[in-house]
C-alpha positions, 0 to 999 in steps of 0.5 A: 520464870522468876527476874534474875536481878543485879544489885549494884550499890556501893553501900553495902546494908543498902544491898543488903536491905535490898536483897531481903527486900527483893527475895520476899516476892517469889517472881524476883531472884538477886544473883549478884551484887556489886560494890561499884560501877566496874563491878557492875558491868562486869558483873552484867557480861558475866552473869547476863542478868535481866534487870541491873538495878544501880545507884549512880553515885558509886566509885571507879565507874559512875551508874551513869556511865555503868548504865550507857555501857550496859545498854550499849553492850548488853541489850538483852539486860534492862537497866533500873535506876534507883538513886536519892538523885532528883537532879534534872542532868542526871534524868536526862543523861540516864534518859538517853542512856537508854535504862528503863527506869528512874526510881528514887530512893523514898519509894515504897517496896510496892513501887519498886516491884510495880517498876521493875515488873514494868522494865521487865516486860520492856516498859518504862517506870519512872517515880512521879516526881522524876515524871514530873521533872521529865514533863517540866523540863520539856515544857520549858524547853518547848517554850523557850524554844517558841520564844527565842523564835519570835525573837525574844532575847529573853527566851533563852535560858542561858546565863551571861558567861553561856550567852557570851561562848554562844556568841563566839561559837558564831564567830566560828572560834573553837574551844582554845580560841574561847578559852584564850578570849574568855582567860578561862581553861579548854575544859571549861568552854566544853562543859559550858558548850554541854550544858548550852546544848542541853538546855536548848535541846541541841544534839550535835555540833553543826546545829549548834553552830546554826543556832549561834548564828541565827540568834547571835545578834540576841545574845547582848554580847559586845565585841 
C-alpha cells in the first residue's frame, strides 16, 4: 500500500519539484497540495492523508500552527516538517506539536524518503543538524538547571531585562502590573515570560512562580 502525502508549501516550483521528486518512489502517492497554513488543515480533514509534509514559514496560518491543529485534530495523520528553518524555538514548538519530523531543506532525496518512511511507520526523523540542536539545548538546560541549584546567579540564562520581569513575577505582580513598572507594553511582558519559560524548561505558570521565588534573590535586581 503506497503513503498518501500532502504537500503544503506556499512556493509553488518547491511543490512542484516535490511532487516530481516524490512520485519517482513507487511506495509514495501525493494526493494534495496546498498554498498556505489554511489550506493545509483543510486539506488534512478532507482527504485524510497519512503524512502532511509542510514548510513553516507560510501565509494565513503558520506550519507551526498547521502542525498543532493537525495533530490535535487528526491523529491518524503524521505531520513531517520540512523547513530551511534551523532556529532552535522553531524545534522546540514543533517538538511539542507533536509532528513526527524536522527535516531541512538541503536534504538529499534519500533522506526525505529514509524520514518519511520513519514517520510512516510511527518513528521519529529529524536532519543531524536539528539532532544536534535538539542534544544541545538539553545539555545546556541540564546544566544550567544544575547550576542555578547550587546557587549560581550565573547559571541562569536570562538576560537582564528577563532577570528583571523574573523578579517581579516573585513579588507576585502580573503582566500589567510589569508592563507599568517596566513602561513597556502587556504583550511585551508575556512573550518575555514565554521565553523565561522556554529556557528554563518551565511549562506551566505555577512552577514559574515557585522558581521566581527560590531564585529571587539571585537575579541581581534592586528595588
Amino acid at each position: 500500500m503506497k503513503v498518501r502525502l500532502l504537500l503544503a508549501d506556499d512556493h509553488p516550483l518547491v511543490r512542484s519539484g516535490l511532487i516530481k521528486l516524490l512520485e519517482s518512489y513507487k511506495e509514495f502517492t501525493v494526493i494534495g497540495e496546498a498554498k498556505d497554513g489554511e489550506e493545509a488543515v483543510a486539506l488534512t480533514r478532507k482527504l485524510k492523508p497519512d503524512i502532511v509534509i509542510i514548510d513553516l514559514s507560510m501565509p494565513k496560518l503558520s506550519g507551526i500552527e498547521a502542525t498543532k491543529i493537525i495533530c490535535k485534530e487528526i491523529p491518524d495523520t503524521k505531520v513531517l516538517v520540512l523547513t530551511m528553518h534551523e532556529n532552535e524555538e522553531y524545534i522546540y514548538q514543533i517538538l511539542r506539536s507533536g509532528a513526527g519530523g524536522y527535516l531541512l531543506k538541503n536534504a538529499t532525496k534519500d533522506e526525505l524518503a529514509s524520514a518519511i518512511r520513519a514517520v510512516a511507520s510511527g518513528k521519529k526523523f529529524y536532519s543531524p543538524k536539528v539532532s544536534e540542536i535538539i542534544v544541545n539545548s538539553y545539555l545546556n538546560k541540564a546544566k544550567q538547571r544544575d547550576a542555578a541549584a547550587n546557587g549560581d546567579e550565573e547559571g541562569l540564562p536570562l538576560t537582564r531585562r528577563e532577570k528583571e520581569i523574573l523578579y517581579h513575577i516573585a513579588l507576585g505582580k502580573n503582566n500589567t502590573q510589569i508592563a507599568e513598572i517596566m513602561f513597556i507594553s502587556p504583550r511585551t511582558v508575556e512573550t518575555h515570560r514565554t521565553n523565561i519559560m522556554q529556557k528554563l524548561d518551565i511549562h506551566d505558570a505555577s512552577n514559574l512562580v515557585r522558581f521566581a521565588l527560590i531564585n529571587k534573590d539571585k537575579l541581581g535586581v534592586e528595588e
